[in-house]
N, CA, C and O atoms as a GROMACS GRO file, in nm:
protein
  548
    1UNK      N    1  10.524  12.980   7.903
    1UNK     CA    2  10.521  12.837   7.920
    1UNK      C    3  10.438  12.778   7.806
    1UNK      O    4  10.341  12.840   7.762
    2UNK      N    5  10.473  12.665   7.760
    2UNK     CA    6  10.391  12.642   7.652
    2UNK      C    7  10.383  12.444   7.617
    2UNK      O    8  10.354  12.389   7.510
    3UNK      N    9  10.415  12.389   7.729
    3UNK     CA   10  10.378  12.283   7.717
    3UNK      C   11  10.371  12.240   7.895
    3UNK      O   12  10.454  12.282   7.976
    4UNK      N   13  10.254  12.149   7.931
    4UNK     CA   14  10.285  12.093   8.066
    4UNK      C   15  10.196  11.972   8.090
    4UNK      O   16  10.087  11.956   8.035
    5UNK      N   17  10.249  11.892   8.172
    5UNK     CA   18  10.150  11.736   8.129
    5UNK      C   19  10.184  11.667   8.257
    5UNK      O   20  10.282  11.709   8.319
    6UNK      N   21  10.099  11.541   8.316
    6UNK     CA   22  10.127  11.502   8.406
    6UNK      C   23  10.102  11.341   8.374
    6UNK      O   24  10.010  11.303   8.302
    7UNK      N   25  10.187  11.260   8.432
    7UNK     CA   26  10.171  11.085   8.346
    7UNK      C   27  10.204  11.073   8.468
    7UNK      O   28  10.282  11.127   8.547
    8UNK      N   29  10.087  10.942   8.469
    8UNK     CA   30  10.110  10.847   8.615
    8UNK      C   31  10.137  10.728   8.565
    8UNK      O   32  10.084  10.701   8.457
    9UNK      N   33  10.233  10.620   8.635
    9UNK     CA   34  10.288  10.508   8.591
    9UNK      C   35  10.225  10.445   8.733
    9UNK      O   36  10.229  10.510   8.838
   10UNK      N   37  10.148  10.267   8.721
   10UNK     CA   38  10.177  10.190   8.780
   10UNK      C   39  10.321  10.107   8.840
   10UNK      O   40  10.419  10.084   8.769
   11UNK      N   41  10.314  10.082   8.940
   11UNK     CA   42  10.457  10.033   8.996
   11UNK      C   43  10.423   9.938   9.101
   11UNK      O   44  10.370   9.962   9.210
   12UNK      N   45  10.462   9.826   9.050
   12UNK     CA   46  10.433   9.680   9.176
   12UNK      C   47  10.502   9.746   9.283
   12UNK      O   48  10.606   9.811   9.286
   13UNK      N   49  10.400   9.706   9.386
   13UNK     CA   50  10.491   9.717   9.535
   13UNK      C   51  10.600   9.655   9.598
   13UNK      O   52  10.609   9.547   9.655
   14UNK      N   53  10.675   9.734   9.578
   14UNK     CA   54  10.825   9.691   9.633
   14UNK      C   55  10.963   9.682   9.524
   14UNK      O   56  11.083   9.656   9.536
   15UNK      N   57  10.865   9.721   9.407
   15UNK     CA   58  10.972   9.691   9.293
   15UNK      C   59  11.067   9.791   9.279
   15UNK      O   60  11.050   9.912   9.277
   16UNK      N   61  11.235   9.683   9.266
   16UNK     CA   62  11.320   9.715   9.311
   16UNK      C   63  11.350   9.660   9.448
   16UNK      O   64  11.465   9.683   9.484
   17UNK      N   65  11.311   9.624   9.493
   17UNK     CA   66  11.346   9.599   9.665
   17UNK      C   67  11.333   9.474   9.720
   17UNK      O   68  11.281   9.386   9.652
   18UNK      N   69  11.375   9.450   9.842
   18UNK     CA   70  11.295   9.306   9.926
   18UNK      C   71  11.213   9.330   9.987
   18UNK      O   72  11.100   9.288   9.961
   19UNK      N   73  11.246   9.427  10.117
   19UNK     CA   74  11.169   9.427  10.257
   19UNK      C   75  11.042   9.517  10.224
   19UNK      O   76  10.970   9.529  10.323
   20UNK      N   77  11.010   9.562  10.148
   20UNK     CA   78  10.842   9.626  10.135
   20UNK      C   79  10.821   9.523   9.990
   20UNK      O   80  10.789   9.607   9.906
   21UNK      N   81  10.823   9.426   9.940
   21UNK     CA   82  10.781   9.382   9.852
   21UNK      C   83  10.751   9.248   9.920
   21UNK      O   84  10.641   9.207   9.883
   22UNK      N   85  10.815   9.164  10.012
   22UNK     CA   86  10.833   9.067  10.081
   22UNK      C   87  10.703   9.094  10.205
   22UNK      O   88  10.601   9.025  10.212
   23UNK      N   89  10.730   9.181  10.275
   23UNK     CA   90  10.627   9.204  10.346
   23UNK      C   91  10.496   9.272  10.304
   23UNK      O   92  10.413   9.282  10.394
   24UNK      N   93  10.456   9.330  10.163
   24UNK     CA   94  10.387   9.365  10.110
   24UNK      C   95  10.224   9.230  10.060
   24UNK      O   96  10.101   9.236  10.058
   25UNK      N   97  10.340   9.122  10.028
   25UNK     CA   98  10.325   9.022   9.996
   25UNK      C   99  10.253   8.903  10.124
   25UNK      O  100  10.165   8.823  10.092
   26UNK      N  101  10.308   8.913  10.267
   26UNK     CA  102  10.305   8.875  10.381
   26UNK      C  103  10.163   8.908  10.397
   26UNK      O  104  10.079   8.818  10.392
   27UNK      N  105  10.114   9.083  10.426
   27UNK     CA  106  10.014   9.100  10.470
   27UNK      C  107   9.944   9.098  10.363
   27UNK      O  108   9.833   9.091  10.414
   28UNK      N  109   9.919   9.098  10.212
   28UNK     CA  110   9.840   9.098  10.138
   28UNK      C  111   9.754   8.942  10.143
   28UNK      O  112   9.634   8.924  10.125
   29UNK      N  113   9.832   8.866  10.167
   29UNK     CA  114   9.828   8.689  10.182
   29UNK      C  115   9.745   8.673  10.328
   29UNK      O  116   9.667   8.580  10.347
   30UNK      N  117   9.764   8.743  10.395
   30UNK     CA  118   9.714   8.738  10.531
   30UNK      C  119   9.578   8.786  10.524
   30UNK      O  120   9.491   8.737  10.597
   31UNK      N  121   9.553   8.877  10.442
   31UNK     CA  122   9.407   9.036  10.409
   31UNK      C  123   9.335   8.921  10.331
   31UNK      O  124   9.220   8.912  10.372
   32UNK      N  125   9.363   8.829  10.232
   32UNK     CA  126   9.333   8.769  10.155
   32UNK      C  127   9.238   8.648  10.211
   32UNK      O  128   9.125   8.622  10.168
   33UNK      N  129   9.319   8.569  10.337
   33UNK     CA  130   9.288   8.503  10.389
   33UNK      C  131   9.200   8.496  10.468
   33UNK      O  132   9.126   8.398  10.475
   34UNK      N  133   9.191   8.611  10.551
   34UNK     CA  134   9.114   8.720  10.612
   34UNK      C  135   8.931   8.689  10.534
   34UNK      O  136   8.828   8.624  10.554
   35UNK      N  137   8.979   8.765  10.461
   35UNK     CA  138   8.835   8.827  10.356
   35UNK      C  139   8.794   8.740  10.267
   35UNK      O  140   8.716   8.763  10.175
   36UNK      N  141   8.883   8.568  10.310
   36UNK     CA  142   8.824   8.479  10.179
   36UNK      C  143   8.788   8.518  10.044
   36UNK      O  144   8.685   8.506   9.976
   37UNK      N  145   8.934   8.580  10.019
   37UNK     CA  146   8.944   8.611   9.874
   37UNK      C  147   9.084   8.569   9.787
   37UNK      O  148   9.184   8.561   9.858
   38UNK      N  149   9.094   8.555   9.716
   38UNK     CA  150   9.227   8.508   9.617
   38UNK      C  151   9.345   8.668   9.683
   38UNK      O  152   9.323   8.785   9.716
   39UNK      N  153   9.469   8.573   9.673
   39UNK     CA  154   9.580   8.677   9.708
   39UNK      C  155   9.569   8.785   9.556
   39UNK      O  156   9.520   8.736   9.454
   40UNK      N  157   9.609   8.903   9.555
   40UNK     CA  158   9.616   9.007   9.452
   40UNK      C  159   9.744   9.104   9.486
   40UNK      O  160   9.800   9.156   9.582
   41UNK      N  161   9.756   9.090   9.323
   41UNK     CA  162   9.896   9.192   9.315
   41UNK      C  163   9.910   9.334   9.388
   41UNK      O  164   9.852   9.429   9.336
   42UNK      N  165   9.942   9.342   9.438
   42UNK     CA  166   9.963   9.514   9.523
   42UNK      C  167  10.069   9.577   9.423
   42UNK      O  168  10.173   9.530   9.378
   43UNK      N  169   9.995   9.723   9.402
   43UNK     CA  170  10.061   9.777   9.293
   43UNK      C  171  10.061   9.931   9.367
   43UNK      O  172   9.971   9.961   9.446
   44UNK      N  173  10.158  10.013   9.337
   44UNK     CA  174  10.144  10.180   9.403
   44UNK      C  175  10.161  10.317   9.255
   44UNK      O  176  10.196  10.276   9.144
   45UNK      N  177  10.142  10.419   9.269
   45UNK     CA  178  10.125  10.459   9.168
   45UNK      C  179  10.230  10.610   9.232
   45UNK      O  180  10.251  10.657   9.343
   46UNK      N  181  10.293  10.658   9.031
   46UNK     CA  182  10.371  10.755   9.080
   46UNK      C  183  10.338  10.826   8.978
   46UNK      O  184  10.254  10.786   8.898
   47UNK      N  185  10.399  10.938   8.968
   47UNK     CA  186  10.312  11.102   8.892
   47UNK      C  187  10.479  11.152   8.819
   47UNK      O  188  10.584  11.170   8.880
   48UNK      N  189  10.460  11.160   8.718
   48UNK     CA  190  10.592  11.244   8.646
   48UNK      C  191  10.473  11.369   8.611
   48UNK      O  192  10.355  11.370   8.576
   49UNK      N  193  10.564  11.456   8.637
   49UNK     CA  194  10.531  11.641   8.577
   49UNK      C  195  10.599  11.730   8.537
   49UNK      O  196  10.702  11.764   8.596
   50UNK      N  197  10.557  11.787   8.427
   50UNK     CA  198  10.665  11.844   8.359
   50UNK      C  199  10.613  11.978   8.304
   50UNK      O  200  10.510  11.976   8.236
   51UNK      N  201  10.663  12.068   8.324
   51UNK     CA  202  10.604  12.181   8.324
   51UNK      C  203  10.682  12.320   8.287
   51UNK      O  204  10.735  12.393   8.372
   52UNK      N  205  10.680  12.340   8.170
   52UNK     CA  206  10.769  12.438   8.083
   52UNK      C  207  10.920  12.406   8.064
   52UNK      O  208  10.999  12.498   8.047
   53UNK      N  209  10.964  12.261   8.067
   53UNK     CA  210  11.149  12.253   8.090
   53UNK      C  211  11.142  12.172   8.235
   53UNK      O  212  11.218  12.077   8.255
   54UNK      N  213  11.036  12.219   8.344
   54UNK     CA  214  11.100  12.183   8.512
   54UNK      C  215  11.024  12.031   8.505
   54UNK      O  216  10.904  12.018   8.481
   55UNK      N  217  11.101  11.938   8.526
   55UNK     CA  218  11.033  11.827   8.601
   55UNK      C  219  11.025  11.796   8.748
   55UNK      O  220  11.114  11.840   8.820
   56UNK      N  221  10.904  11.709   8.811
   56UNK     CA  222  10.877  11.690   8.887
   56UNK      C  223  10.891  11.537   8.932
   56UNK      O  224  10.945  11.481   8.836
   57UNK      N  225  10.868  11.444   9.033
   57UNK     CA  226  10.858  11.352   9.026
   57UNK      C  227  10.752  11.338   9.132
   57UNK      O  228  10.776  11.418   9.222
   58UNK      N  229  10.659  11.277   9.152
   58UNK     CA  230  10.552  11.315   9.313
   58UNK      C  231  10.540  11.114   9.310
   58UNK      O  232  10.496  11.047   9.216
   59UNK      N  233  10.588  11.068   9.427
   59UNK     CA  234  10.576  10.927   9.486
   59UNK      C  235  10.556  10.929   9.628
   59UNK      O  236  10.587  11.029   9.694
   60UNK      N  237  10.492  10.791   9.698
   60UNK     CA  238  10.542  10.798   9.808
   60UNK      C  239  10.611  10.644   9.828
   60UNK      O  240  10.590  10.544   9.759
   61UNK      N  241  10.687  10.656   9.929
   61UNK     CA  242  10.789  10.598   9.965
   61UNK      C  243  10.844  10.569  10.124
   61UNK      O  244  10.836  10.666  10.199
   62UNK      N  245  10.890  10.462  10.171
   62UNK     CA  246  10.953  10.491  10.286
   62UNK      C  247  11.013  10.595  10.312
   62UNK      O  248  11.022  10.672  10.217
   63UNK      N  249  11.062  10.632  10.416
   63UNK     CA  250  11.141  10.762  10.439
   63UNK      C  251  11.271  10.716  10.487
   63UNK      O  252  11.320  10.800  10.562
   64UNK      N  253  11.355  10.598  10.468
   64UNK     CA  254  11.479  10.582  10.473
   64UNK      C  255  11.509  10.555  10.346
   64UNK      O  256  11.626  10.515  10.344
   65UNK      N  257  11.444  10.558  10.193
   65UNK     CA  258  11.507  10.514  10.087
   65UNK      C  259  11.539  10.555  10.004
   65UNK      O  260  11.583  10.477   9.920
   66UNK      N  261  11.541  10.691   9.973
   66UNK     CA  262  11.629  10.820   9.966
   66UNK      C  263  11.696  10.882  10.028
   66UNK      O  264  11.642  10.958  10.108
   67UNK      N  265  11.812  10.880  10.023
   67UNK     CA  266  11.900  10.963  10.105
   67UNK      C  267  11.906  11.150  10.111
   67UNK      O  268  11.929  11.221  10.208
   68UNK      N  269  11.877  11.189   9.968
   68UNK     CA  270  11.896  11.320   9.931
   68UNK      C  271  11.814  11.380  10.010
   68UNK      O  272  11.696  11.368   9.980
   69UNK      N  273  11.848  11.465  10.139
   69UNK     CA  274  11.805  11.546  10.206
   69UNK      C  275  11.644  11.663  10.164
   69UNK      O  276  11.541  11.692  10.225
   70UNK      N  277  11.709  11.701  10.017
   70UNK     CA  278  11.582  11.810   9.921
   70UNK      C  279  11.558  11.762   9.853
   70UNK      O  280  11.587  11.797   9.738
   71UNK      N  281  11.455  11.596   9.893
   71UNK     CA  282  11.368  11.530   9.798
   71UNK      C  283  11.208  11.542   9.807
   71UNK      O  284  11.127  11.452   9.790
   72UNK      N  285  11.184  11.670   9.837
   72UNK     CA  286  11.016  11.740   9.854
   72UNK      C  287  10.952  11.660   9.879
   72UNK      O  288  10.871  11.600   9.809
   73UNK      N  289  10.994  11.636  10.042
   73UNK     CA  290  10.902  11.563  10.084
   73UNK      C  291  10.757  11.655  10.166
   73UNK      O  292  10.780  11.719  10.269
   74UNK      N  293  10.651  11.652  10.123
   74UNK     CA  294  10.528  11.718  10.113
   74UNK      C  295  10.452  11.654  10.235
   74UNK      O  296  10.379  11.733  10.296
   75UNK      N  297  10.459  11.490  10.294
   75UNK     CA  298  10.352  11.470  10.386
   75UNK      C  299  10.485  11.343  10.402
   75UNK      O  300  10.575  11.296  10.332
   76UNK      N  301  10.414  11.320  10.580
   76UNK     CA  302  10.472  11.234  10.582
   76UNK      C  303  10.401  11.127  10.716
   76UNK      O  304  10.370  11.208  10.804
   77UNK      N  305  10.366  10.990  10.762
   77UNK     CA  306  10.316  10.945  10.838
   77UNK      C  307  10.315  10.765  10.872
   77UNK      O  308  10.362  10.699  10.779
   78UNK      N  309  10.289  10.722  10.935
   78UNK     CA  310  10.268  10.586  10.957
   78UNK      C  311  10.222  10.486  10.911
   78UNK      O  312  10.106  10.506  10.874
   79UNK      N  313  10.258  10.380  10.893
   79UNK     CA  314  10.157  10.246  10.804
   79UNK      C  315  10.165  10.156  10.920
   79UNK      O  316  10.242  10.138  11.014
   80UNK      N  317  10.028  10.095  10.866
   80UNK     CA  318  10.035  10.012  10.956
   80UNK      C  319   9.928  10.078  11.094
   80UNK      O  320   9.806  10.068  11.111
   81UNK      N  321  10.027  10.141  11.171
   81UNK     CA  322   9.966  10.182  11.292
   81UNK      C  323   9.986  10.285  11.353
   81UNK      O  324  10.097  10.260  11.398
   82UNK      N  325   9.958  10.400  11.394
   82UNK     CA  326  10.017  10.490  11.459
   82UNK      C  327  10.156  10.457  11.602
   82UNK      O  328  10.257  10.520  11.634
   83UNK      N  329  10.110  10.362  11.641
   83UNK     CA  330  10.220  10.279  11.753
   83UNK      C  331  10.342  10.238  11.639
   83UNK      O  332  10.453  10.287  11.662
   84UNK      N  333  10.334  10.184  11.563
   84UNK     CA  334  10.409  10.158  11.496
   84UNK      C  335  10.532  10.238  11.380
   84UNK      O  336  10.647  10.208  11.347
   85UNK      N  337  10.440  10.350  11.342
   85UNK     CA  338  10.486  10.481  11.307
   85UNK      C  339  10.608  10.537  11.383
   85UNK      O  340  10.694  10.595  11.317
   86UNK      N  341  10.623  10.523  11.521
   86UNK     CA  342  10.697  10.549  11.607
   86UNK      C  343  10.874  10.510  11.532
   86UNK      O  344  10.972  10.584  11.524
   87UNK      N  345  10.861  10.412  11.503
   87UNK     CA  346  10.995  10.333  11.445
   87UNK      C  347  10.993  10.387  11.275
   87UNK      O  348  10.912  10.384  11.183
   88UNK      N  349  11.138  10.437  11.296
   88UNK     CA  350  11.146  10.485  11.120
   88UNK      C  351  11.101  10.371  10.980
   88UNK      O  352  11.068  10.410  10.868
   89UNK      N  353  11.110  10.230  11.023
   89UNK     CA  354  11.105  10.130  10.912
   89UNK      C  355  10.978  10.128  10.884
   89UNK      O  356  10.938  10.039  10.809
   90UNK      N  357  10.874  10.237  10.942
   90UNK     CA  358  10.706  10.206  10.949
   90UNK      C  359  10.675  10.342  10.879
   90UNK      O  360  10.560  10.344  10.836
   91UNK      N  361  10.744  10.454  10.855
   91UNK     CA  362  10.688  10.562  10.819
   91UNK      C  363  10.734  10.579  10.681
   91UNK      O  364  10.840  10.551  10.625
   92UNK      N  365  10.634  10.630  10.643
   92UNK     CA  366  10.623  10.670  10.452
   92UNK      C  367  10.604  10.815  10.456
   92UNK      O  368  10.563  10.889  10.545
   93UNK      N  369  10.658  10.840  10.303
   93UNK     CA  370  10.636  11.027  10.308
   93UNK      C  371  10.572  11.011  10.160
   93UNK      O  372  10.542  10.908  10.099
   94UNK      N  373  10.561  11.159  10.120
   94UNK     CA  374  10.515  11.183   9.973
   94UNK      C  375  10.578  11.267   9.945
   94UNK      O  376  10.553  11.378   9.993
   95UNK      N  377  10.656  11.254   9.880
   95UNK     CA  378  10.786  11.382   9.812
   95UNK      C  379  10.696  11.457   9.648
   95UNK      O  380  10.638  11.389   9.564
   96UNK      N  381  10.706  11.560   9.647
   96UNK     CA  382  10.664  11.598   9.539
   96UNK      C  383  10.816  11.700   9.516
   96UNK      O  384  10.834  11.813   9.562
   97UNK      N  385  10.906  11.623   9.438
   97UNK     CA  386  11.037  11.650   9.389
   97UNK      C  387  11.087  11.717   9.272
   97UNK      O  388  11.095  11.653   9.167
   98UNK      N  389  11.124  11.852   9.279
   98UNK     CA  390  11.156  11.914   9.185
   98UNK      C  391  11.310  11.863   9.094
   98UNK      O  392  11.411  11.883   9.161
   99UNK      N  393  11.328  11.821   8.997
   99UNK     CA  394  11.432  11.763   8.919
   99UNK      C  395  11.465  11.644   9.010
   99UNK      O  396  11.578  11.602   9.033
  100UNK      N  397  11.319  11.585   9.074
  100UNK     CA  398  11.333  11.412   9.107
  100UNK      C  399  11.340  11.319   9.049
  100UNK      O  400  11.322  11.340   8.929
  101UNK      N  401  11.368  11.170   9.087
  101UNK     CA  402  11.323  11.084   8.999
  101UNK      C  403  11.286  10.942   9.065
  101UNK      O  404  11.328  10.912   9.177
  102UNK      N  405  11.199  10.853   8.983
  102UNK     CA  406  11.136  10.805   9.090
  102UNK      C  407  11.190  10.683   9.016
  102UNK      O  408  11.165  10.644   8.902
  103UNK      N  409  11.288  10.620   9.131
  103UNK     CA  410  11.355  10.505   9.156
  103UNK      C  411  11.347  10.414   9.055
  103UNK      O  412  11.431  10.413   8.964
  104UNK      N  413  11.233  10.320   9.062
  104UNK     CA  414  11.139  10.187   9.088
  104UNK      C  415  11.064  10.228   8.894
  104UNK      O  416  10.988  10.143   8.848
  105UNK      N  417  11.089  10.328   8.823
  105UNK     CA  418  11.024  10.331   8.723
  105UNK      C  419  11.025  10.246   8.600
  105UNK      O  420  10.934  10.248   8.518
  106UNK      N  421  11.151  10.156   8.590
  106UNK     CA  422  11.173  10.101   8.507
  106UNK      C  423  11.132   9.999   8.522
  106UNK      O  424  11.173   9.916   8.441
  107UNK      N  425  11.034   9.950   8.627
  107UNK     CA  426  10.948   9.815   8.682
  107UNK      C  427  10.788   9.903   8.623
  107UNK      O  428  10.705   9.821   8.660
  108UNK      N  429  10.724   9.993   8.570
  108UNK     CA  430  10.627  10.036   8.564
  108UNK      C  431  10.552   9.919   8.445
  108UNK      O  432  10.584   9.881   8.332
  109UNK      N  433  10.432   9.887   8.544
  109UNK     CA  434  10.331   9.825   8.422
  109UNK      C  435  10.290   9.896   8.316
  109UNK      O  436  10.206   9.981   8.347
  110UNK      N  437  10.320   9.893   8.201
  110UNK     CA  438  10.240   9.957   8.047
  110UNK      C  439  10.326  10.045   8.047
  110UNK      O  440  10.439  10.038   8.096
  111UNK      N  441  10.245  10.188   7.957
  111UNK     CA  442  10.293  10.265   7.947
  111UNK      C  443  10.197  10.366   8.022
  111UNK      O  444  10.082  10.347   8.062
  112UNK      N  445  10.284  10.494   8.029
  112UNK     CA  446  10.244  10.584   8.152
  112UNK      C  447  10.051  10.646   8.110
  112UNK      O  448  10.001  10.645   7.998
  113UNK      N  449  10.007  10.676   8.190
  113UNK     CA  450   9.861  10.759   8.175
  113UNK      C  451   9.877  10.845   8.175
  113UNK      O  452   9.917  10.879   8.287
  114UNK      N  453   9.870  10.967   8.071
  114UNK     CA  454   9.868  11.125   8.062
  114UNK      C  455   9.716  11.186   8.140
  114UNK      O  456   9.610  11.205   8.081
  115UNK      N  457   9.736  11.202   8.243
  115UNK     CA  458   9.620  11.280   8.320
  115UNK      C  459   9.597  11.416   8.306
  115UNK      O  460   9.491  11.449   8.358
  116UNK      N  461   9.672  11.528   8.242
  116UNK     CA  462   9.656  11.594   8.210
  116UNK      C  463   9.755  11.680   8.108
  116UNK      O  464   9.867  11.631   8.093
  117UNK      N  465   9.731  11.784   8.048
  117UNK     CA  466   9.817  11.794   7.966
  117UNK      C  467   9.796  12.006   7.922
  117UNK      O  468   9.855  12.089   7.852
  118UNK      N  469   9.672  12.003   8.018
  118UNK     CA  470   9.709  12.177   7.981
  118UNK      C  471   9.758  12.237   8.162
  118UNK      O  472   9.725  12.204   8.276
  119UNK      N  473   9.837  12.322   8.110
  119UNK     CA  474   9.930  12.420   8.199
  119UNK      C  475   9.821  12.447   8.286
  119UNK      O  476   9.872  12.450   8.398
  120UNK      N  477   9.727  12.463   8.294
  120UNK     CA  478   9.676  12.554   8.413
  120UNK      C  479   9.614  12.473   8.537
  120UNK      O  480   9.588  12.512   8.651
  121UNK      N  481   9.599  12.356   8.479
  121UNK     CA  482   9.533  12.186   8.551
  121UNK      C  483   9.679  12.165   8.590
  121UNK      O  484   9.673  12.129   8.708
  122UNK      N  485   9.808  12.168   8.552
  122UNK     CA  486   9.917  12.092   8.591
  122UNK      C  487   9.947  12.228   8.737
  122UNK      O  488   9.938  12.204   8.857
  123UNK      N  489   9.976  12.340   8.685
  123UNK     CA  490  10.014  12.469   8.810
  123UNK      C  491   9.908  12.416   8.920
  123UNK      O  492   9.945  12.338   9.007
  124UNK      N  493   9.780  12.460   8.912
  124UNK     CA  494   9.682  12.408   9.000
  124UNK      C  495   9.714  12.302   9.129
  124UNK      O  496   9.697  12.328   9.248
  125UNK      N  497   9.771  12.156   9.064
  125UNK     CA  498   9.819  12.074   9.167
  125UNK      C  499   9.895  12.094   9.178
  125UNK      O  500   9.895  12.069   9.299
  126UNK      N  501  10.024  12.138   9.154
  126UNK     CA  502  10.130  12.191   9.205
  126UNK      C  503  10.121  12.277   9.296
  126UNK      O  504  10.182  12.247   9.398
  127UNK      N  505  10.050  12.403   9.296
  127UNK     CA  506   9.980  12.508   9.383
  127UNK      C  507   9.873  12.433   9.504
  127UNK      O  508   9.822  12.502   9.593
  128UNK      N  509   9.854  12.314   9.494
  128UNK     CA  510   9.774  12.277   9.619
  128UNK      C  511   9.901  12.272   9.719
  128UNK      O  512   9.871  12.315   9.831
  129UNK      N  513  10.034  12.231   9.706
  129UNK     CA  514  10.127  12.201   9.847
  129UNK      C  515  10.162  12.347   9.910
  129UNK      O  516  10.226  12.359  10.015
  130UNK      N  517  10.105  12.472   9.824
  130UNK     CA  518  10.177  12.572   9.872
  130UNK      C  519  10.293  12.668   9.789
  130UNK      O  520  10.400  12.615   9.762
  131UNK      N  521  10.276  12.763   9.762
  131UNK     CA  522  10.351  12.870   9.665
  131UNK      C  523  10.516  12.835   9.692
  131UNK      O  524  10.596  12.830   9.598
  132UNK      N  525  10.556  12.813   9.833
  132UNK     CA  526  10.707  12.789   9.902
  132UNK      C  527  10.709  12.637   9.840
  132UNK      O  528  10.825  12.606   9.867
  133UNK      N  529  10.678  12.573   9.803
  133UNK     CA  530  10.689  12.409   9.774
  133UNK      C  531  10.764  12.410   9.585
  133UNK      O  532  10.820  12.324   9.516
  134UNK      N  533  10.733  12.528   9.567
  134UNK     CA  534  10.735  12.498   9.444
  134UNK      C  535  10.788  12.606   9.385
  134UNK      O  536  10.711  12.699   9.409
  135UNK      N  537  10.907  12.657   9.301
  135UNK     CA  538  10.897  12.755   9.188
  135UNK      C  539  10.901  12.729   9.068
  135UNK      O  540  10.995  12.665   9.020
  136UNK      N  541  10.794  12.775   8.992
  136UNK     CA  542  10.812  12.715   8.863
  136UNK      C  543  10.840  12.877   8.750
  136UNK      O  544  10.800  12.990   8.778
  137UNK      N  545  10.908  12.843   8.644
  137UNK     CA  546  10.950  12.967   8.609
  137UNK      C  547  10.861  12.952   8.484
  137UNK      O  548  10.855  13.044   8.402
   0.00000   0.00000   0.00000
């Protein structure tokens, strides 16, 4: 292996979409109001990895907005509320996706942040989900 690097891109919330950008917007305005503070942009962050040839894509996301069944999804849980979690339109996952790609990238603020860039820091987090999560050749 002889090259491996990991770039995180900012990504406004919801970009690409209505219903999590619209309601993103709802409760941020509400938190704002709340805490007597100015409304602020809500932004989410996603991870490209690339590692000898294999890419990765690691986001999280609703869990109805990918369809592809083997999109490594790694964790998965409720917003909002655990009561609320109950209903699929409330639960988010974190896919860490082998030859993924993450939707919403062409909305990314700037250009990407290289967080790391030697092989043994990139295997490492890859190796935190588990040896079965991942083959890298």
């Amino acid at each position: 292996m002889t090259y491996a690097w990991i770039d995180m891109y900012w990504l406004p919330l919801g970009a690409g979409g209505h219903c999590v950008r619209w309601n993103g917007r709802i409760y941020e305005r509400f938190a704002a109001w709340r805490q007597h503070r100015d409304v602020l942009d809500l932004y989410h962050s996603a991870l490209q990895i690339q590692v000898g040839g294999v890419a990765y894509a690691v986001e999280m996301g609703p869990v109805w907005n990918v369809p592809d069944d083997d999109r490594g999804v790694v964790r998965e849980g409720p917003v909002g509320s655990r009561w609320l979690g109950r209903f699929r339109a409330f639960r988010y996952e974190v896919r860490c996706w082998r030859g993924g790609a993450i939707p919403d990238l062409k909305y990314a603020v700037g250009a990407p942040r290289r967080l790391a860039a030697d092989p043994r820091r990139v295997l490492e987090l890859l190796d935190e989900y588990g040896p079965s999560a991942f083959s890298v050749e």
